[in-house]
PyMOL CGO cylinders between C-alpha atoms (Angstrom):
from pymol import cmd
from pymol.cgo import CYLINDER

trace = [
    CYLINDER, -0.78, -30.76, 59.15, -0.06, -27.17, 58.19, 0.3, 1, 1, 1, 1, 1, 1,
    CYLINDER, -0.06, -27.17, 58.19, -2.63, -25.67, 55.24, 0.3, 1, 1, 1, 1, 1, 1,
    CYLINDER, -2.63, -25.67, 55.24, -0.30, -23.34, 53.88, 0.3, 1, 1, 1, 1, 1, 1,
    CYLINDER, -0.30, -23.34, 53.88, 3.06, -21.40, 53.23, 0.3, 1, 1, 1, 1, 1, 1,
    CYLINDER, 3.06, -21.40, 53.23, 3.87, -18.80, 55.76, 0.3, 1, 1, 1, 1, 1, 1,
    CYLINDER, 3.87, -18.80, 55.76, 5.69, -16.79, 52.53, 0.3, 1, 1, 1, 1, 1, 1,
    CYLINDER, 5.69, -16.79, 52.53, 6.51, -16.89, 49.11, 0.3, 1, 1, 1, 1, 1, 1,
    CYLINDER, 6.51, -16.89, 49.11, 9.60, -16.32, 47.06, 0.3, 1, 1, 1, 1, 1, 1,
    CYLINDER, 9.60, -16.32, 47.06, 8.61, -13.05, 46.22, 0.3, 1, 1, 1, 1, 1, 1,
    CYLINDER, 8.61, -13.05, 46.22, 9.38, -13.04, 42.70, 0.3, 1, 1, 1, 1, 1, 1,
    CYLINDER, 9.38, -13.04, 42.70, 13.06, -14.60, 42.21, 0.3, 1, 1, 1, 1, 1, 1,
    CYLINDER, 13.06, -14.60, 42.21, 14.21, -16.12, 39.59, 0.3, 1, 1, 1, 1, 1, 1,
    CYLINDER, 14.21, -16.12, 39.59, 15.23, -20.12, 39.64, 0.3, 1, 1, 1, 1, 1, 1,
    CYLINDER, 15.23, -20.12, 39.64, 18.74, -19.29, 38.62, 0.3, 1, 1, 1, 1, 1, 1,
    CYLINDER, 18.74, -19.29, 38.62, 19.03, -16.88, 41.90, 0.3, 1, 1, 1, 1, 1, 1,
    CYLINDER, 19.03, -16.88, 41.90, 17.37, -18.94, 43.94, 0.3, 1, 1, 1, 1, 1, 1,
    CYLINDER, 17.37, -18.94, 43.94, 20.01, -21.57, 42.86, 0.3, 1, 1, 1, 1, 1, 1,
    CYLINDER, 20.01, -21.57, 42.86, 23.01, -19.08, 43.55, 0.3, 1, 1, 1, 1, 1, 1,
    CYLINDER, 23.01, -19.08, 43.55, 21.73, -18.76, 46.95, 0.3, 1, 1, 1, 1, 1, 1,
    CYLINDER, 21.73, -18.76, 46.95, 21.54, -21.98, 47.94, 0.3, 1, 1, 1, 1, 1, 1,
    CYLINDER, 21.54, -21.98, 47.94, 24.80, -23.32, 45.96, 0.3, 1, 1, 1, 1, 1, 1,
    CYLINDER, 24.80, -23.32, 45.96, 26.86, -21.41, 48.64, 0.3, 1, 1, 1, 1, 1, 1,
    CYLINDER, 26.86, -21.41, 48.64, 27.56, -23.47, 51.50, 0.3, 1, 1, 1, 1, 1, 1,
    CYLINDER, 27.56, -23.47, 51.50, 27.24, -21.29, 54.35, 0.3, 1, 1, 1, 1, 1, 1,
    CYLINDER, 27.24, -21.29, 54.35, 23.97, -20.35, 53.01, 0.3, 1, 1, 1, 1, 1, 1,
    CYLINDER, 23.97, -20.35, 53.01, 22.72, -24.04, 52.72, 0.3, 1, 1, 1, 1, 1, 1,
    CYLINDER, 22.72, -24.04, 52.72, 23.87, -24.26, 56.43, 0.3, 1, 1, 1, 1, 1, 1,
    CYLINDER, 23.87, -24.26, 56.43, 22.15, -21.23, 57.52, 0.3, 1, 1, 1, 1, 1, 1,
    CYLINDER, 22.15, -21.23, 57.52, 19.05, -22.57, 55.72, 0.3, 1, 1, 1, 1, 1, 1,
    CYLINDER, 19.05, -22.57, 55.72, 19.13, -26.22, 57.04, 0.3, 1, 1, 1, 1, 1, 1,
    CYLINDER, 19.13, -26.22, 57.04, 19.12, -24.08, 60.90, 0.3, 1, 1, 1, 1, 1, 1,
    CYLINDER, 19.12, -24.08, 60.90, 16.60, -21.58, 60.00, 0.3, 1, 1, 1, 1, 1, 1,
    CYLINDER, 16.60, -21.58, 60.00, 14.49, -24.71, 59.07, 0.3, 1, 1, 1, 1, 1, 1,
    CYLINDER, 14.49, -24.71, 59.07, 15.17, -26.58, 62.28, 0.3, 1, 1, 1, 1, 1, 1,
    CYLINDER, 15.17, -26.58, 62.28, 14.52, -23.59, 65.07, 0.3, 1, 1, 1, 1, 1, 1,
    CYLINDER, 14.52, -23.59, 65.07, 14.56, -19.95, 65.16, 0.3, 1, 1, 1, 1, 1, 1,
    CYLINDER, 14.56, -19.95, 65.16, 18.00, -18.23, 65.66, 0.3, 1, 1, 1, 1, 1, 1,
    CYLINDER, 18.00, -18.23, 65.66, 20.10, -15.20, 64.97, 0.3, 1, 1, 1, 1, 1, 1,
    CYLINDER, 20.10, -15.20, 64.97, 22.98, -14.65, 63.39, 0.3, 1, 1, 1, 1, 1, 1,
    CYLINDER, 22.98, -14.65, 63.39, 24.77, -13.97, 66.79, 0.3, 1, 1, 1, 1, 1, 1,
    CYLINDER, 24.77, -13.97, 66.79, 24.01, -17.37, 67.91, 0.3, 1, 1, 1, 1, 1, 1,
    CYLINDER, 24.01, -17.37, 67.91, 24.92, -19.52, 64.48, 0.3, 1, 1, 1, 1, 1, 1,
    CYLINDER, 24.92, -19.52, 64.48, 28.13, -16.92, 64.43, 0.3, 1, 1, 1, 1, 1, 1,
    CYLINDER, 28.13, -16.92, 64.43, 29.15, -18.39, 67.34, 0.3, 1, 1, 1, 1, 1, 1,
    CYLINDER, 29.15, -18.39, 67.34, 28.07, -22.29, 66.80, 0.3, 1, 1, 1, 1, 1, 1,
    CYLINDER, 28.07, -22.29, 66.80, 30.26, -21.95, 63.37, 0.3, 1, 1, 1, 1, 1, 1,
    CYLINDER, 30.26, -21.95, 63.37, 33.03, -19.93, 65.00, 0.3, 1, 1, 1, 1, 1, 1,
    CYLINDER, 33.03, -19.93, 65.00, 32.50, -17.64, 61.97, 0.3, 1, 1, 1, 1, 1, 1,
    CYLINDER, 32.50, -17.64, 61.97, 32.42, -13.81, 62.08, 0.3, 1, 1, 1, 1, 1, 1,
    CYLINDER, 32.42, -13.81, 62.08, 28.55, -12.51, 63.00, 0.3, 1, 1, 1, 1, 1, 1,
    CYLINDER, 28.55, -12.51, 63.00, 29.21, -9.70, 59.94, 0.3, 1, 1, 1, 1, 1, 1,
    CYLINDER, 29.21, -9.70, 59.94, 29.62, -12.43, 57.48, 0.3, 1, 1, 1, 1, 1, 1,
    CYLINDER, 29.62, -12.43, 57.48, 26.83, -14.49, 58.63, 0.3, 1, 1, 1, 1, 1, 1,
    CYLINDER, 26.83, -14.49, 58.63, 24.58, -11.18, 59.28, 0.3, 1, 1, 1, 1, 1, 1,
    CYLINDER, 24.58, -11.18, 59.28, 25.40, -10.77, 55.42, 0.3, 1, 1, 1, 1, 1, 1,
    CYLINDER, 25.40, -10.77, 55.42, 23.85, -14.42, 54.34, 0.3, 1, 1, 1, 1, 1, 1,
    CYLINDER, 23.85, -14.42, 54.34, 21.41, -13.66, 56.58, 0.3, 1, 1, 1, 1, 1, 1,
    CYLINDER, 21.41, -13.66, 56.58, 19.91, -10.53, 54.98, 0.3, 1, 1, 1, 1, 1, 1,
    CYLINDER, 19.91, -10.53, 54.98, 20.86, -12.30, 51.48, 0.3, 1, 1, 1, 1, 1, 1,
    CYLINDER, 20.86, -12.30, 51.48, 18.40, -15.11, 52.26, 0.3, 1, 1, 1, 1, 1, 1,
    CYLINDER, 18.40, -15.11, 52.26, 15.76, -12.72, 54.33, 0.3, 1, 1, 1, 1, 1, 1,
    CYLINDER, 15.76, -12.72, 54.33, 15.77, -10.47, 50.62, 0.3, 1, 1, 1, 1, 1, 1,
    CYLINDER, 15.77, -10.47, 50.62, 14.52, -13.48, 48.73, 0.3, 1, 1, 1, 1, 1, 1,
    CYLINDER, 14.52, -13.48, 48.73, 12.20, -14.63, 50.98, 0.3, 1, 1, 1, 1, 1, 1,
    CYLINDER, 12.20, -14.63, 50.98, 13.50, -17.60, 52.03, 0.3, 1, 1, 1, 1, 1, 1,
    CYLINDER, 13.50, -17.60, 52.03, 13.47, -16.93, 55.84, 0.3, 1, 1, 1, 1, 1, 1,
    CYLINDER, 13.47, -16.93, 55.84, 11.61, -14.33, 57.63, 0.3, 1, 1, 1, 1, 1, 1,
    CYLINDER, 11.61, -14.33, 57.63, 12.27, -12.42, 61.11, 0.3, 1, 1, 1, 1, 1, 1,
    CYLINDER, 12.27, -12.42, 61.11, 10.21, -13.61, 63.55, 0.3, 1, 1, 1, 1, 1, 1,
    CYLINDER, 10.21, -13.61, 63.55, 11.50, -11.62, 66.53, 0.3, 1, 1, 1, 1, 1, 1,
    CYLINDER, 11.50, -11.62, 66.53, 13.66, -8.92, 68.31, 0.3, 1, 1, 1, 1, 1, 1,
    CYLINDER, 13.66, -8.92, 68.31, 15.14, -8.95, 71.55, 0.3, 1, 1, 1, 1, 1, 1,
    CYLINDER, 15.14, -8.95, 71.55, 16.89, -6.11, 73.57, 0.3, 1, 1, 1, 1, 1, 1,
    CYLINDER, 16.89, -6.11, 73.57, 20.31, -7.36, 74.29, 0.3, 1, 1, 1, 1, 1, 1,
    CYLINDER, 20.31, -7.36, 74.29, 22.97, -5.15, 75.70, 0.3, 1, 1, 1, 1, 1, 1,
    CYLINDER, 22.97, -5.15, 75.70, 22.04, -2.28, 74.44, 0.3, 1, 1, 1, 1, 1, 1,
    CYLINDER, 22.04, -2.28, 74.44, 21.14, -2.96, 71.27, 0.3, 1, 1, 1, 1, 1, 1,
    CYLINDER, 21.14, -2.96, 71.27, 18.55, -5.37, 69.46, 0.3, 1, 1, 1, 1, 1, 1,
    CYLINDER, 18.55, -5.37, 69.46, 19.47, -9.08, 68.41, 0.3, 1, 1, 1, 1, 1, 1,
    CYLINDER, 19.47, -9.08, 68.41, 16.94, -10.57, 65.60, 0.3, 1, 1, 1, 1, 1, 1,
    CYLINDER, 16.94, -10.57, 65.60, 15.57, -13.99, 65.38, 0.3, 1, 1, 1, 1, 1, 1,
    CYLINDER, 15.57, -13.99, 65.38, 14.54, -15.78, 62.17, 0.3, 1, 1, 1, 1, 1, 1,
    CYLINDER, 14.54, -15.78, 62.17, 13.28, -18.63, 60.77, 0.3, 1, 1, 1, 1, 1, 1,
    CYLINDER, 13.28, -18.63, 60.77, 12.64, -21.09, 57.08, 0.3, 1, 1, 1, 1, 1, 1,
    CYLINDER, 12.64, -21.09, 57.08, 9.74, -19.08, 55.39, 0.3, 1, 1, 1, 1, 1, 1,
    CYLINDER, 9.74, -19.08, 55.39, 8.93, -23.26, 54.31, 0.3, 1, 1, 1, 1, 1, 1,
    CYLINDER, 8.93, -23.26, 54.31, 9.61, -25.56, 57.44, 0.3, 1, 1, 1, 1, 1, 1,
    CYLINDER, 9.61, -25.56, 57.44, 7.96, -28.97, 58.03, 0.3, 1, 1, 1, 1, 1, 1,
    CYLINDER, 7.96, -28.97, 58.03, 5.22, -28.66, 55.50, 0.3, 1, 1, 1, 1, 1, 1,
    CYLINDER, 5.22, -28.66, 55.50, 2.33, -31.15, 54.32, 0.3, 1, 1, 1, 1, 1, 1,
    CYLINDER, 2.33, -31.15, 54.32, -0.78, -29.99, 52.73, 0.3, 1, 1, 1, 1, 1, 1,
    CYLINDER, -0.78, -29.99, 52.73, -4.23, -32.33, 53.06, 0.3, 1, 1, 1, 1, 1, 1,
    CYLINDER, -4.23, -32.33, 53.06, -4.93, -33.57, 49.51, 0.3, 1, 1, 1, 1, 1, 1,
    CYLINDER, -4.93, -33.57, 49.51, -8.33, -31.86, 49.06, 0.3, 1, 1, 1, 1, 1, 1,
    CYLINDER, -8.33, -31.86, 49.06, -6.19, -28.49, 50.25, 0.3, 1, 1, 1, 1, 1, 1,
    CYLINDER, -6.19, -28.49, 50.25, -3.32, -29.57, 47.68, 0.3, 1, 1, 1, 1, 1, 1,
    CYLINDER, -3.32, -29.57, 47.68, -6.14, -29.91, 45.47, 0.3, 1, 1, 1, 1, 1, 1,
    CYLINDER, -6.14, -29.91, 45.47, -7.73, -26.55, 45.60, 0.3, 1, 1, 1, 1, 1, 1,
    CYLINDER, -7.73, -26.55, 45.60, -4.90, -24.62, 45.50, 0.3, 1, 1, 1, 1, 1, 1,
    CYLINDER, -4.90, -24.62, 45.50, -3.97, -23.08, 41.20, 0.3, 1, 1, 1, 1, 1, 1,
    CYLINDER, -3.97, -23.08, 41.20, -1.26, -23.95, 39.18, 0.3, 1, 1, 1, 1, 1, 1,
    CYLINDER, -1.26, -23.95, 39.18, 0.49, -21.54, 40.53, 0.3, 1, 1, 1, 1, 1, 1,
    CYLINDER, 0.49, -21.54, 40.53, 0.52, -21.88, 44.17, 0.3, 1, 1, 1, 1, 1, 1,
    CYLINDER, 0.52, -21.88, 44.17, 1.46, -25.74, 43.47, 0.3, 1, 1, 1, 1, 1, 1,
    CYLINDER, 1.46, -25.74, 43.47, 4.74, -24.98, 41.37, 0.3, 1, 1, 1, 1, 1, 1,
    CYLINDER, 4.74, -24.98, 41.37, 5.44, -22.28, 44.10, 0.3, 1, 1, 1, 1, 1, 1,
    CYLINDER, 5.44, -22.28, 44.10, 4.80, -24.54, 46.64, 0.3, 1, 1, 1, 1, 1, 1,
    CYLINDER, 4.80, -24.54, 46.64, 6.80, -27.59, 45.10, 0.3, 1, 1, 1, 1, 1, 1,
    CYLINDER, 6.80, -27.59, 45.10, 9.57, -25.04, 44.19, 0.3, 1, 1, 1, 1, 1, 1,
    CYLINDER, 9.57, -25.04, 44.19, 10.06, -24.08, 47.56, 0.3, 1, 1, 1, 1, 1, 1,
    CYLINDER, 10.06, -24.08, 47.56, 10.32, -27.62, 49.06, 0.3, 1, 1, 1, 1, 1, 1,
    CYLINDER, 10.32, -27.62, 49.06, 12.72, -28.43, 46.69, 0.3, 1, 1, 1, 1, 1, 1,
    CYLINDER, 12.72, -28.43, 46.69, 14.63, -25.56, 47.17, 0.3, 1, 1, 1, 1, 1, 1,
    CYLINDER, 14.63, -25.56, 47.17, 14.97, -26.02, 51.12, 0.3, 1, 1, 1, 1, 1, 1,
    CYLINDER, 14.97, -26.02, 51.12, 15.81, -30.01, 49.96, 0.3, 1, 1, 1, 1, 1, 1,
    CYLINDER, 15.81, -30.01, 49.96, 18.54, -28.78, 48.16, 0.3, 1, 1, 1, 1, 1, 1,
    CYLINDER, 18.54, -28.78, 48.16, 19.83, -26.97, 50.74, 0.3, 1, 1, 1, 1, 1, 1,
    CYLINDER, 19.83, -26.97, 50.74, 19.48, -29.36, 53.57, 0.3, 1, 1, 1, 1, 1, 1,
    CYLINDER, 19.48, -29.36, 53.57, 20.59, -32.07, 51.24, 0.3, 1, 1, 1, 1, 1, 1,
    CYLINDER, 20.59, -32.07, 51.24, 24.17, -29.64, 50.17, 0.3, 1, 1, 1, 1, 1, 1,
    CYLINDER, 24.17, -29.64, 50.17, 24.91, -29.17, 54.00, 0.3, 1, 1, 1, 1, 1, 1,
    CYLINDER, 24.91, -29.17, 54.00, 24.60, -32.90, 54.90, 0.3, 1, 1, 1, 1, 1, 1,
    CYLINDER, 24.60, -32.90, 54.90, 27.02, -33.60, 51.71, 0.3, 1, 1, 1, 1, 1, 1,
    CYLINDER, 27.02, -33.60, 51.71, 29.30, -31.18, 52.87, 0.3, 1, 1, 1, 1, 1, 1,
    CYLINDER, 29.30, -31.18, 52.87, 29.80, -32.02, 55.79, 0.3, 1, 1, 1, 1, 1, 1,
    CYLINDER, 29.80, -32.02, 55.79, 29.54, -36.04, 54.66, 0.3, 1, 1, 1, 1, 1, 1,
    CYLINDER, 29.54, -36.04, 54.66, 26.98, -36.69, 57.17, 0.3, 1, 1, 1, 1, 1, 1,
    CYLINDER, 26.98, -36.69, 57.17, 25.08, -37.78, 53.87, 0.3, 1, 1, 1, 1, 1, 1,
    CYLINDER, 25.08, -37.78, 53.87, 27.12, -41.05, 53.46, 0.3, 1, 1, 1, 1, 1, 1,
    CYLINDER, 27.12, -41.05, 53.46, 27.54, -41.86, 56.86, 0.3, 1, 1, 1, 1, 1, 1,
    CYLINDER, 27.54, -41.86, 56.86, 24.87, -44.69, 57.12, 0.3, 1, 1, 1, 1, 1, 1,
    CYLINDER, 24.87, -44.69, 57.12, 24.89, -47.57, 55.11, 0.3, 1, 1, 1, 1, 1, 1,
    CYLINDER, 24.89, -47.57, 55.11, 21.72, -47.52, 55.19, 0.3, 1, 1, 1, 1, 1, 1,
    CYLINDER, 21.72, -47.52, 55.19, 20.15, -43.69, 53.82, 0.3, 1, 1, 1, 1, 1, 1,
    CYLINDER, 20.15, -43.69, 53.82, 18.57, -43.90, 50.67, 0.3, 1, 1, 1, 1, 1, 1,
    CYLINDER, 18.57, -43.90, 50.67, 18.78, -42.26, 47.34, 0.3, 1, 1, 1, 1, 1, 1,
    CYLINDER, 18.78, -42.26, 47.34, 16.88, -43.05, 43.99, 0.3, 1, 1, 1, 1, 1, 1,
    CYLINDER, 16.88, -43.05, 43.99, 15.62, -41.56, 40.80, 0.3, 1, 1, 1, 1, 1, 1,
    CYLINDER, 15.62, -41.56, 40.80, 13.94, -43.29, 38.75, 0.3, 1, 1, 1, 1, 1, 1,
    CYLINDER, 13.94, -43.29, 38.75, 12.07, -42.40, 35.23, 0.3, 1, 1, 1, 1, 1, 1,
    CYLINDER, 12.07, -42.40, 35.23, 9.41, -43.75, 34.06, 0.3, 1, 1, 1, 1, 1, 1,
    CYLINDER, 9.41, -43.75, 34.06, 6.98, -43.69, 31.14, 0.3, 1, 1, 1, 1, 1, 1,
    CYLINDER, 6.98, -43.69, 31.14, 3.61, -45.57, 32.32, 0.3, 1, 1, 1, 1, 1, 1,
    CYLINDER, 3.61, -45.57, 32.32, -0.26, -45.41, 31.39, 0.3, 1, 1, 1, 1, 1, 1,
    CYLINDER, -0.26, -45.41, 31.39, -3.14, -43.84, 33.57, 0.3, 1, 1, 1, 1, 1, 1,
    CYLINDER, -3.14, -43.84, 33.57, -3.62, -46.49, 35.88, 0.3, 1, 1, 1, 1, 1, 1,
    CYLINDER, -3.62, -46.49, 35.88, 0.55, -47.07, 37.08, 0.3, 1, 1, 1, 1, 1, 1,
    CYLINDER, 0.55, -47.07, 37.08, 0.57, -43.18, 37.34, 0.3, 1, 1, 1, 1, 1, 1,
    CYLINDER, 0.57, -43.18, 37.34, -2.56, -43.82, 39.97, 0.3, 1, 1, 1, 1, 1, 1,
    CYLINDER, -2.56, -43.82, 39.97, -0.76, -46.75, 41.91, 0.3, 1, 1, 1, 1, 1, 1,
    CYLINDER, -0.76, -46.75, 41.91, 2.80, -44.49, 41.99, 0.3, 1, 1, 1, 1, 1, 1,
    CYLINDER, 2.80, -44.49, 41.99, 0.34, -41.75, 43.75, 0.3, 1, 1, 1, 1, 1, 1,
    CYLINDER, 0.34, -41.75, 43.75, -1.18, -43.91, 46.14, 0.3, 1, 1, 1, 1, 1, 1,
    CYLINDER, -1.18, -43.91, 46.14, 2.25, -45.11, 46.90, 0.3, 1, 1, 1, 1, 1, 1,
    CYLINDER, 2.25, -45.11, 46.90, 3.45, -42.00, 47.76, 0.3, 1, 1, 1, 1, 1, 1,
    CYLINDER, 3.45, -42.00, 47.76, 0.68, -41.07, 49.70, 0.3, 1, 1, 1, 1, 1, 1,
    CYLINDER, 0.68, -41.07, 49.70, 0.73, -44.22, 51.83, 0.3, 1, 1, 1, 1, 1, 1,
    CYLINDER, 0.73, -44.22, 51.83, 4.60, -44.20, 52.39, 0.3, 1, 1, 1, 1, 1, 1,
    CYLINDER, 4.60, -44.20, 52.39, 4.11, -40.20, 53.47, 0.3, 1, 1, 1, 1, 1, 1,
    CYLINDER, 4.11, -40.20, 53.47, 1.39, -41.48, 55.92, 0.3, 1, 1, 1, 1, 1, 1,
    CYLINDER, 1.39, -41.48, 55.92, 3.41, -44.37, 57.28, 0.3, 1, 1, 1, 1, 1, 1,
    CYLINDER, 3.41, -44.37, 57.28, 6.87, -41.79, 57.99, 0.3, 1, 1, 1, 1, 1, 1,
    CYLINDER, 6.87, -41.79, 57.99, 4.12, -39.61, 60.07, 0.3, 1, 1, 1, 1, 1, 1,
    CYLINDER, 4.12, -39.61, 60.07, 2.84, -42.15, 61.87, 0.3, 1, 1, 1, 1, 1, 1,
    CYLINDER, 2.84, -42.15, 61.87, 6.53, -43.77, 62.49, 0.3, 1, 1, 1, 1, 1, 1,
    CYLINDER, 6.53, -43.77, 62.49, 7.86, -40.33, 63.94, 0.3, 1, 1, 1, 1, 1, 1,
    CYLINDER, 7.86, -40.33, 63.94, 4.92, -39.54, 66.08, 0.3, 1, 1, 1, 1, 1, 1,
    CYLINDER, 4.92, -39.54, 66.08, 5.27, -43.14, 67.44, 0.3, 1, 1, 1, 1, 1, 1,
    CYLINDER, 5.27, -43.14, 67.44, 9.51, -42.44, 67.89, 0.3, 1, 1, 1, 1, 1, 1,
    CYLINDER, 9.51, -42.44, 67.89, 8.53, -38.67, 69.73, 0.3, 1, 1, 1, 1, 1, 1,
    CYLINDER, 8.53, -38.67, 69.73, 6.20, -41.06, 72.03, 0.3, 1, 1, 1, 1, 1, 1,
    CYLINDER, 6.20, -41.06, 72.03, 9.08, -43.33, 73.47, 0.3, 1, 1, 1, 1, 1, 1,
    CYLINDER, 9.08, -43.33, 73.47, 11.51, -40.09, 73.75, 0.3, 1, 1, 1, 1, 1, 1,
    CYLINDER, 11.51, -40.09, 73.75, 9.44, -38.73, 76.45, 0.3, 1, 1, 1, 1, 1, 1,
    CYLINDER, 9.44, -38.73, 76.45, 11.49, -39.38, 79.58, 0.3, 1, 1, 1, 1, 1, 1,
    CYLINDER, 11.49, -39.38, 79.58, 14.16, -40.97, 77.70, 0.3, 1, 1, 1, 1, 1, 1,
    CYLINDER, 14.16, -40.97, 77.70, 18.15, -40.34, 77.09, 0.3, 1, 1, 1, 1, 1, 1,
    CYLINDER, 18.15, -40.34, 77.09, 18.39, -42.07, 73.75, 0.3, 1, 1, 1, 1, 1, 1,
    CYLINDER, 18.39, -42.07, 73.75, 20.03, -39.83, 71.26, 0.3, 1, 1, 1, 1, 1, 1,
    CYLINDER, 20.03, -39.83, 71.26, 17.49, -38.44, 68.39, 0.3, 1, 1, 1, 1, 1, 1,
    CYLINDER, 17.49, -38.44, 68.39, 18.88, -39.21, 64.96, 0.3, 1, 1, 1, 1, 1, 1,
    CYLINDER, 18.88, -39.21, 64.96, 18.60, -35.51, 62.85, 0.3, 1, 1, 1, 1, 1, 1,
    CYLINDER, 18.60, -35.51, 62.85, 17.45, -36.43, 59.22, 0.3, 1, 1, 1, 1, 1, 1,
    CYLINDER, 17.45, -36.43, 59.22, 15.47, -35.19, 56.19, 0.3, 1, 1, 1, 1, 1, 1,
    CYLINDER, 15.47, -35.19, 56.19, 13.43, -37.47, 54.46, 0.3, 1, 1, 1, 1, 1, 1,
    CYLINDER, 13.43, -37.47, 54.46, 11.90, -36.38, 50.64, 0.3, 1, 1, 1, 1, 1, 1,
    CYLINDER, 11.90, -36.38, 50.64, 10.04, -37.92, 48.38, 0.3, 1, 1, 1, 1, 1, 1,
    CYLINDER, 10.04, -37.92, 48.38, 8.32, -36.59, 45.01, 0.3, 1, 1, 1, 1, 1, 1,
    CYLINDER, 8.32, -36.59, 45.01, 6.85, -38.05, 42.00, 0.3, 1, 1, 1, 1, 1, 1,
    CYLINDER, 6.85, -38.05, 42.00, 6.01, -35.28, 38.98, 0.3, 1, 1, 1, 1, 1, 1,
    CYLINDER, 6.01, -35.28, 38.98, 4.98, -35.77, 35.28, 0.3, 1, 1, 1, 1, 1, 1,
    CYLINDER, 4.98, -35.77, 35.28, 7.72, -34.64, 32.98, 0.3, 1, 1, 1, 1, 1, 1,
    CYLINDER, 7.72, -34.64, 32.98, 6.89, -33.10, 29.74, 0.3, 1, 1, 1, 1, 1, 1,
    CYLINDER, 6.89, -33.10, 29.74, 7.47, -34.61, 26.28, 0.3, 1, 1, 1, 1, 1, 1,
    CYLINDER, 7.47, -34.61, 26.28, 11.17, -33.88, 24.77, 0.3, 1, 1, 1, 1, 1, 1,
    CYLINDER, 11.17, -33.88, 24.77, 8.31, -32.09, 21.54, 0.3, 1, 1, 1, 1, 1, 1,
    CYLINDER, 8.31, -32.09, 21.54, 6.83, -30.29, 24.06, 0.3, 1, 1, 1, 1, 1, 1,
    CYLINDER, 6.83, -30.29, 24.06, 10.11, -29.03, 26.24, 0.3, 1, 1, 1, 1, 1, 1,
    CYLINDER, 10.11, -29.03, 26.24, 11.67, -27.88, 23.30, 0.3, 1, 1, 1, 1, 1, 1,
    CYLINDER, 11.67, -27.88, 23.30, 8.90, -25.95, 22.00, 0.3, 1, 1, 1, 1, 1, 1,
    CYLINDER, 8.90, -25.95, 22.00, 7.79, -23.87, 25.33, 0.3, 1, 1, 1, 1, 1, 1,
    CYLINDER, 7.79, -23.87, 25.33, 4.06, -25.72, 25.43, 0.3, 1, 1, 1, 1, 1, 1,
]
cmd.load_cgo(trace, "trace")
């Protein structure tokens, strides 16, 4: 399991980070950068789009941090760039959760949420989303005492453990085999919410 974020944000703002990844080509280019590296030259051509408006979401995304180049290649005469998600597949240990400030946790959290948001825009875009009968989506609120907010963690934690453990065991059978791999995001977060007193006054 990775120990920390390659990058940060570098400063935006939530409402520009939320312009960025409202535009659909960006959430695209995001959900890639997440999956592999690339360039624009190669997604230009997977989305039959023109490389100058892809280089253009491209540097967008690179100026807030979101991706990062990773490498440049000579290619006929001139040099082709490869990037990737600044946040990919990311899970900290709990004691390195744990030691990490406020801070770095509400950067970290905001940047998995952002690249969820992105990922989850492109699928519903392209209605991949609905697809299966059988995805999942859920929110659901809650007020409880100490010891419910313990059991929810645990929860979590166990179900996290048990998706790990389920795609490690799927990556075992694919070796050798033809079977189509089935793409697909899976998130899950429980967070305290402040008090409606407390929201409205800033504390």
């Amino acid at each position: 399991m990775a120990t920390a974020t390659r990058g940060r944000w570098r400063g935006v703002s939530d409402a520009a980070l939320g312009a960025i990844v409202a535009h659909p080509v960006r959430c695209r280019l995001i959900a890639v950068f997440a999956d592999r590296v690339a360039s624009p030259n190669e997604i230009a051509r997977e989305l039959e789009m023109p490389v100058g408006d892809i280089s253009y979401h491209v540097r967008t995304l690179k100026d807030a941090g979101i991706i990062e180049l990773v490498e440049e290649r000579p290619v006929r005469g001139s040099t082709e760039h490869f990037y990737r998600a600044v946040v990919n597949n990311i899970v900290l240990e709990e004691e390195d959760y744990e030691g990490l400030s406020l801070e770095q946790r509400v950067e970290y959290a905001r940047q998995l949420f952002q690249l969820t948001t992105a990922e989850a825009s492109f699928s519903l875009e392209t209605k991949k989303f609905g697809e299966r009968a059988d995805h999942h989506i859920a929110r659901v609120p809650f007020a409880v005492d100490e010891q419910a907010w313990k059991q929810l963690a645990e929860l979590h934690r166990e179900m996290l453990d048990r998706m790990i453990e389920i795609c490690a065991q799927s990556d075992l059978r694919s070796v050798g085999g033809d079977e189509p791999r089935i793409p697909g995001v899976a998130f899950a977060a429980l967070f305290e919410m402040p008090h409606q007193t407390q929201a409205a006054s800033g504390d």
